[in-house]
C-alpha positions in Angstrom: 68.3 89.4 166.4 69.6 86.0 166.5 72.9 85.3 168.5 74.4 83.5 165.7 73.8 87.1 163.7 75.0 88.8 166.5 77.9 87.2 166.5 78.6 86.8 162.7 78.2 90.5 163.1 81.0 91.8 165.4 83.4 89.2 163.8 82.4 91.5 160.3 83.0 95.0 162.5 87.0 93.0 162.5 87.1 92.3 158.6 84.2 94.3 157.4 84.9 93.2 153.9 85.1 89.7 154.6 83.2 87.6 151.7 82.1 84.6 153.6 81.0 87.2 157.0 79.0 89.1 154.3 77.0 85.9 152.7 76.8 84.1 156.3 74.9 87.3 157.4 72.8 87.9 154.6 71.8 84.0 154.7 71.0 84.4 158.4 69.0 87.3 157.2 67.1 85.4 154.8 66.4 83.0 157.0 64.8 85.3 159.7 62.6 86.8 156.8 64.7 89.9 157.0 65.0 89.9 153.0 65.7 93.8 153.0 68.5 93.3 155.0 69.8 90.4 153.5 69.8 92.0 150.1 71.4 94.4 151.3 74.4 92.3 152.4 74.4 90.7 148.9 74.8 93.7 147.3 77.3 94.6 149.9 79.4 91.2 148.9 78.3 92.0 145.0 80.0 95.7 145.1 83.1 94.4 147.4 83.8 90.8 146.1 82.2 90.7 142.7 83.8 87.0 142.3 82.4 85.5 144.9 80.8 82.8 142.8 77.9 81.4 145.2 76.3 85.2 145.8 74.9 85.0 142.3 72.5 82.2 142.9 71.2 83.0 146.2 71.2 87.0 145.2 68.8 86.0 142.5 66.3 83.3 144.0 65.7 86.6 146.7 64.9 88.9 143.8 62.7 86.1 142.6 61.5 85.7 145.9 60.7 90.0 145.5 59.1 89.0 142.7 61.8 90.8 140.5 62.0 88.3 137.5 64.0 90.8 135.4 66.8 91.8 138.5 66.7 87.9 139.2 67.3 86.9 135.2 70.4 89.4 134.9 71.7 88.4 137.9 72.0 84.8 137.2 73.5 85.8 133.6 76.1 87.8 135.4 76.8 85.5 137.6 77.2 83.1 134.9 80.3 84.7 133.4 82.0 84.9 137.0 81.5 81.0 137.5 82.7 80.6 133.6 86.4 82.9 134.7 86.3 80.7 137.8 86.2 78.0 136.0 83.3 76.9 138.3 81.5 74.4 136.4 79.5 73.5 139.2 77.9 76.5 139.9 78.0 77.7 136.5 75.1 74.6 135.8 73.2 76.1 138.5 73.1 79.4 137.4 72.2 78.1 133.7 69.3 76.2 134.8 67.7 78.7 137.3 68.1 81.5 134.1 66.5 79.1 132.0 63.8 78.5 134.6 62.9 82.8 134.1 63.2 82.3 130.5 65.9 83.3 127.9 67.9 86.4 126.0 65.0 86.9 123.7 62.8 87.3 126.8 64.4 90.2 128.3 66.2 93.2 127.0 69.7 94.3 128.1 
C-alpha cells in the first residue's frame, strides 16, 4: 500500500463519508491496478454522495475497463442527469460523449 493511500486512509477513518476521501482513494486504487478495490470506493461514494458529479465518469471508464459495456453505458446516463441538476455543463459534455462512444438508448435496454 502506498503511503499516500495510507494516509488518505486514516484521514477517511475521521470523516468516513467524506466525498473527495472516497474518490482520492478509489483513484489511488486505480492507479495501483487495485480495480476491485477502487470500485468498491466508487460505489461507496455512489451509495453515500449520489451527487458527486465527477464519480460518474471515472465509475464508468473502470467498468469499461471490466469490460462491462452495459454497467459503464447506464452509469454514464445516470450520471448525466446528476451533472444536468448540477447544472454541470462541463461534465455533463463528458458524460454525453463517453455514452455515445458505447452506443445509444436503442442499444441497450433499461
Amino acid at each position: 500500500m502506498s503511503q499516500r493511500l495510507e494516509l488518505l486512509k486514516s484521514m477517511l477513518e475521521k470523516n468516513p463519508k467524506d466525498s473527495f476521501l472516497l474518490f482520492a482513494i478509489a483513484k489511488e486504487y486505480e492507479g495501483l491496478g487495485q480495480e476491485d478495490e477502487a470500485l468498491s470506493f466508487f460505489l461507496n461514494l455512489k451509495q453515500t454522495q449520489p451527487d458527486y458529479v465527477g464519480l460518474y465518469y471515472h465509475l464508468g471508464k473502470l467498468y469499461e475497463r471490466k469490460e462491462e459495456i452495459e454497467t459503464a453505458f447506464f452509469t454514464y446516463r445516470e450520471g448525466m442527469e446528476v451533472a444536468r441538476k448540477a447544472g454541470d455543463q462541463h461534465a455533463l459534455g463528458e458524460l454525453a460523449a463517453a455514452k455515445l462512444n458505447l452506443g445509444d438508448d436503442d442499444d441497450f435496454d433499461d
